[in-house]
Structure formats: C-alpha cells, structure tokens
C-alpha positions as CSV (number, residue, x, y, z in Angstrom):
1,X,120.1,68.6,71.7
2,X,121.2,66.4,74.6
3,X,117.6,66.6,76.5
4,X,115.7,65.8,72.7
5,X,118.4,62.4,72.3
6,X,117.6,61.6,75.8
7,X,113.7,61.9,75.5
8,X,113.6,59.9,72.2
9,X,116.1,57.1,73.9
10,X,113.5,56.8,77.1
11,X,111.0,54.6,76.5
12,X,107.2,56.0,76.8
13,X,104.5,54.8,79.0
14,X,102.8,53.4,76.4
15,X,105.8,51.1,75.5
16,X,106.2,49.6,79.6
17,X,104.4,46.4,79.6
18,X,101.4,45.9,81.1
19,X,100.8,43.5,84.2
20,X,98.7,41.0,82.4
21,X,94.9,41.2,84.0
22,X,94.1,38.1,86.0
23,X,91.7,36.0,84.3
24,X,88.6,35.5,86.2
25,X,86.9,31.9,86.3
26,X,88.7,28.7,84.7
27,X,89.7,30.5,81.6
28,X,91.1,27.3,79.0
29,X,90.7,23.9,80.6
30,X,92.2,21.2,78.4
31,X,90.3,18.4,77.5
32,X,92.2,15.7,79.5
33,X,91.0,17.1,82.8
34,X,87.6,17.0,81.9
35,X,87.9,13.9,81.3
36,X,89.7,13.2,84.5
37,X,87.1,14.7,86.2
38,X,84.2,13.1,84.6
39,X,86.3,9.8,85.9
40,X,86.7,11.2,89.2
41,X,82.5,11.8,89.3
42,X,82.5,8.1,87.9
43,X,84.5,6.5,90.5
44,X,82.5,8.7,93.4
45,X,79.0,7.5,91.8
46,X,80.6,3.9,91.5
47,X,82.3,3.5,95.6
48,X,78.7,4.8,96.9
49,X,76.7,2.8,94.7
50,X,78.4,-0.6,95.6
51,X,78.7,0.9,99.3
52,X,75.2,0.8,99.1
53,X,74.8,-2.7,97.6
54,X,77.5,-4.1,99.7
55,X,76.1,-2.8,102.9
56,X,74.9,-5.6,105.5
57,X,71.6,-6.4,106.6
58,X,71.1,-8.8,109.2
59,X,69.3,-12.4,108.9
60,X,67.8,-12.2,111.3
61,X,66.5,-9.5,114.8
62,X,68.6,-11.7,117.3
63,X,71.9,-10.8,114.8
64,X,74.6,-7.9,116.1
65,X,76.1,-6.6,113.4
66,X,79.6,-6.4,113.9
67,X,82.6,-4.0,111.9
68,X,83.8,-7.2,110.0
69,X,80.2,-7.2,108.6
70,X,80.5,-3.6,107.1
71,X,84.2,-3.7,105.7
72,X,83.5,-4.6,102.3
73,X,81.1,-1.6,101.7
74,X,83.5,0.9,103.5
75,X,86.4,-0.7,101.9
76,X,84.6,-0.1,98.3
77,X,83.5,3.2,99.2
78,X,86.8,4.9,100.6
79,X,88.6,3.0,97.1
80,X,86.3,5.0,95.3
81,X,86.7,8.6,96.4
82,X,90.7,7.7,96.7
83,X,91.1,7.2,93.3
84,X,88.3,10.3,92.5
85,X,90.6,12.2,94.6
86,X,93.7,11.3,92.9
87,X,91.8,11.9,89.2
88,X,91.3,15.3,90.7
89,X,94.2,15.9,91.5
90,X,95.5,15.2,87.7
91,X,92.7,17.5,86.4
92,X,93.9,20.2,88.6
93,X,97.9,19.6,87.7
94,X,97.1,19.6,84.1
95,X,94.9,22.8,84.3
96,X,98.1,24.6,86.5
97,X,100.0,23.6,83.8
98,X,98.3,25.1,80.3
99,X,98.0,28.2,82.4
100,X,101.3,28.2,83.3
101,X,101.7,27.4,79.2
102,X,99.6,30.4,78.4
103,X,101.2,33.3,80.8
104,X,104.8,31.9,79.3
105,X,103.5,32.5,75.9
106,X,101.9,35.3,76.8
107,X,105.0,37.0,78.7
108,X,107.1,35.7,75.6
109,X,105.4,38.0,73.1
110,X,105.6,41.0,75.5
111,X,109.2,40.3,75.7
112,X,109.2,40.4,72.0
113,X,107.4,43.4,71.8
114,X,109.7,45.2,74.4
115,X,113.0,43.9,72.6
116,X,111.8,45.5,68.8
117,X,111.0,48.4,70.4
118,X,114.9,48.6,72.2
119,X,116.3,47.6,69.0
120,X,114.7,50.2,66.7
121,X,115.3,53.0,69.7
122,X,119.4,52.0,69.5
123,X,119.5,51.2,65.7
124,X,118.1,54.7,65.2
125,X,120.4,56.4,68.0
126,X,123.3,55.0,66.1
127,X,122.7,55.6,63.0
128,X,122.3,59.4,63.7
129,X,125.0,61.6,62.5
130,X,127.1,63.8,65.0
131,X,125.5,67.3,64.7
132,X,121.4,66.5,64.4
C-alpha cells in the first residue's frame, strides 16, 4: 500500500522537464535590428564612399602630401564604421534580449506544466480515503 502511494506521488520521467534544445542559427530576429543593421551597412557604405571622395590628390608632382591633407577622409571614414559599430551593437542587444524574452516564456510554461502536474498528484493524494 505504502510502495503503490509512493510510486503514484513520484513523478515519472515523462513529467521532468526537458532541457530546452539550443536553437541553431538566429532563430527570431526582431525587426528593429534589421533595421539597425541595414543602418550600420549604410553608414559603412557612406564613411568609405566620402573617404574616397575626400581623399587628396596633389596639384601638382613637386607637392608632398602631408597627414593634415588626408584627415578629412580618415576622419569621415573612422565616423562612419563608429557609428556602424555602435548600430551593431543595438542590433545585437536587441536580438539578446527577444531570446532572452523567448527562453523566459518558454521556461514559464514548463513551470506551468510542472506545477498542474504537483497539484493534481497532492489534490488526489489528499483526497484519498484512509484504507485504499
């Protein structure tokens, strides 16, 4: 009698929950960090286009170059993958934080799952006379 109570009381295997697979590849990626990163490519495409505009040419064969002469294009160009970096760098928080979203939702109904299961197992132990 004791062994049956105590075998119905444990929970099965099938009732454990399972280690949620990892997901392979980006899974959801929310729409804002596209778009971030399409600003990102924008600003890249942008810094090495006026780089490239920007960039000196002397007036002449007797004229040395010197660093002064190339700042403006550097300048633009490193402004450019900055702020692509820092776009990135949104995209990528945003897209920690919907999976982060989705394993708490995730973990929430498996939690859920696990407490129904508990409650039916001790609302049925209780309600079972002395004797059976």
């Amino acid at each position: 009698m004791k062994d049956k109570l105590n075998a119905e009381a444990r929970l099965g295997e099938s009732d454990l929950p399972v280690i949620r697979p990892e997901r392979k590849g980006f899974g959801e990626i929310p729409t804002l960090s596209m778009v971030f990163a399409s600003i990102a490519v924008a600003y890249i495409l942008i810094g090495a286009i006026l780089c490239w505009r920007l960039w000196p040419v002397p007036p002449d064969a007797t004229y040395q170059l010197t660093l002064v002469d190339y700042a403006p294009a550097l300048i633009v160009l490193s402004s450019g993958i900055g702020s692509a970096l820092l776009f990135l760098a949104l995209a990528a928080g945003l897209s920690y934080l919907a999976q982060i979203r989705s394993n708490s939702e995730w973990a929430a109904e498996e939690i859920a799952k696990i407490r129904k299961r508990l409650m039916r197992i001790t609302r049925d132990h209780l309600l079972r006379r002395p004797g059976e």
